[in-house]
C-alpha positions in Angstrom: -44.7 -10.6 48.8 -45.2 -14.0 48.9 -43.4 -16.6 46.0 -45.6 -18.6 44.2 -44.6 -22.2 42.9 -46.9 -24.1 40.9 -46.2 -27.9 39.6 -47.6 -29.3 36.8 -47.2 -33.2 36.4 -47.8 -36.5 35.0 -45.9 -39.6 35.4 -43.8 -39.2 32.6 -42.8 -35.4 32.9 -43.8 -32.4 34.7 -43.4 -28.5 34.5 -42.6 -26.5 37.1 -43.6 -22.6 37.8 -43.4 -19.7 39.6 -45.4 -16.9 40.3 -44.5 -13.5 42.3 -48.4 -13.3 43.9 -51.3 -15.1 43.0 -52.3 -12.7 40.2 -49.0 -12.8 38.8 -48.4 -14.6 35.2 -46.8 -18.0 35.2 -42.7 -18.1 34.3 -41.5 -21.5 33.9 -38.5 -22.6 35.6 -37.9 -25.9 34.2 -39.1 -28.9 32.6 -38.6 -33.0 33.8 -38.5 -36.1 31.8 -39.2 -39.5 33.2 -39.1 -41.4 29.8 -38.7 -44.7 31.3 -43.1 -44.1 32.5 -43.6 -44.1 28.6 -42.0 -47.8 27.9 -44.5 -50.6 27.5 -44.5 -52.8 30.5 -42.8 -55.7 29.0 -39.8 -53.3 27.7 -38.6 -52.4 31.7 -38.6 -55.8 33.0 -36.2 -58.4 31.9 -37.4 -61.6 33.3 -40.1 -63.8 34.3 -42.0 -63.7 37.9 -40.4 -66.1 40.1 -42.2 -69.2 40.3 -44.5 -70.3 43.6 -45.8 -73.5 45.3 -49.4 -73.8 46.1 -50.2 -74.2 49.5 -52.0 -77.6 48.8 -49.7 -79.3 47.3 -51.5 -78.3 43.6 -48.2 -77.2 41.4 -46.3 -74.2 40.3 -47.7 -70.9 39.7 -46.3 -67.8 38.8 -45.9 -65.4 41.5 -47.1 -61.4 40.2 -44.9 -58.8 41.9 -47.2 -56.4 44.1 -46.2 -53.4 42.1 -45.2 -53.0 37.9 -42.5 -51.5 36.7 -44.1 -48.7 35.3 -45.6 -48.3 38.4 -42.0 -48.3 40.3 -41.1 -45.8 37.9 -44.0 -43.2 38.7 -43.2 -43.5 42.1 -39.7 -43.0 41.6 -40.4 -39.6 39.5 -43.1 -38.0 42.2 -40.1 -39.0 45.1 -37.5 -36.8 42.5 -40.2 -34.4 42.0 -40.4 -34.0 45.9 -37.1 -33.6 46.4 -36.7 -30.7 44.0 -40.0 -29.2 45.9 -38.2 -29.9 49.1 -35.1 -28.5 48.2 -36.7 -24.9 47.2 -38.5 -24.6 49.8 -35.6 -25.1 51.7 -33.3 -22.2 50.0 -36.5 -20.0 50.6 -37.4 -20.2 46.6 -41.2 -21.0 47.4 -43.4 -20.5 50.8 -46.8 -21.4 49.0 -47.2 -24.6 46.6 -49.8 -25.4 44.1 -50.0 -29.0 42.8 -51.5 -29.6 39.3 -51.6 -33.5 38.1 -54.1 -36.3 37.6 -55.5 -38.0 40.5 -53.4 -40.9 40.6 -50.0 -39.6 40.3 -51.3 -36.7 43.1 -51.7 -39.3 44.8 -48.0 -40.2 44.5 -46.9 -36.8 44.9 -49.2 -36.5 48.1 -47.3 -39.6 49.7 -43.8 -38.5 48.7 -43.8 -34.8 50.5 -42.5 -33.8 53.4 -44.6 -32.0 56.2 -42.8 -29.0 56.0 -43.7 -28.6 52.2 -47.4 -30.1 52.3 -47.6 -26.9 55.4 -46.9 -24.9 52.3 -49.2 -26.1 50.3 -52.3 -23.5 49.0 -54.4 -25.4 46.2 -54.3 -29.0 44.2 -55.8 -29.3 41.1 -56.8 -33.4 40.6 -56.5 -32.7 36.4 -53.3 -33.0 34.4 -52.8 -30.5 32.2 -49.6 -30.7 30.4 -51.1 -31.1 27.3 -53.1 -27.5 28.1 -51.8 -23.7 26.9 -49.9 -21.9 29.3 -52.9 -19.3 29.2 -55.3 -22.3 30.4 -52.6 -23.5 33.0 -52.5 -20.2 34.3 -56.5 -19.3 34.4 -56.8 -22.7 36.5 -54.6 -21.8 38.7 -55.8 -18.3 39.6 -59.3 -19.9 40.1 -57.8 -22.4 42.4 -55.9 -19.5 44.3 -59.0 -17.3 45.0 -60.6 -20.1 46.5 
């Protein structure tokens, strides 16, 4: 019989699940908080950009950081995410892995998992539903899983 986990995310918190076969109703097995992704921008970051010099000799500009804080923060909560995925698969809690979350922080999730637990990987669902019943959760994810 193979073990079912199923992750449900967004960048501010995530569910995870597991399921005993792919017909098998959905027990949660715990809940994460990122609270720090639902803090305006201008709350997480204490200072000013750094100041630049235009190549021309023109003046000072302010320099933008390549990536926001918020978006730091998401990246930090899919890498946490991972790890717990990571570390399951590693104690044998999970050989098949279904990824629920909007496309965007997939995306994170994507970049943040290790080959060994992307091989275990059976179905991504490119819609968050956090916000959905767990009736609705689990009806998506049986549709995905008999694809």
């Amino acid at each position: 019989m193979s073990k079912i986990w199923v992750l449900v995310a967004e960048k501010s918190r995530a569910t995870l699940y597991t399921m005993a076969s792919s017909l098998a109703d959905l027990q949660e097995v715990e809940c994460f908080l990122n609270p720090e992704a639902r803090q305006r921008e201008q709350d997480l970051t204490s200072d000013f950009p750094g100041q630049g010099f235009d190549g021309k000799g023109g003046g000072q500009h302010a320099l933008a950081p390549k990536e926001s804080k918020k978006e730091k923060e998401a990246i930090s909560f899919a890498k946490t995410l991972c790890d717990t995925l990571d570390n399951g698969r590693l104690q044998g809690e999970f050989n098949r892995l279904v990824l629920c979350a909007g496309p965007h922080f997939l995306g994170l999730i994507r970049l943040n998992l290790s080959g060994p637990t992307r091989q275990c990987l059976v179905a991504e669902i490119d819609k968050n539903m956090l916000k959905s019943s767990a009736d609705e959760i689990s009806q998506l994810i049986h549709d995905a899983l008999k694809k």
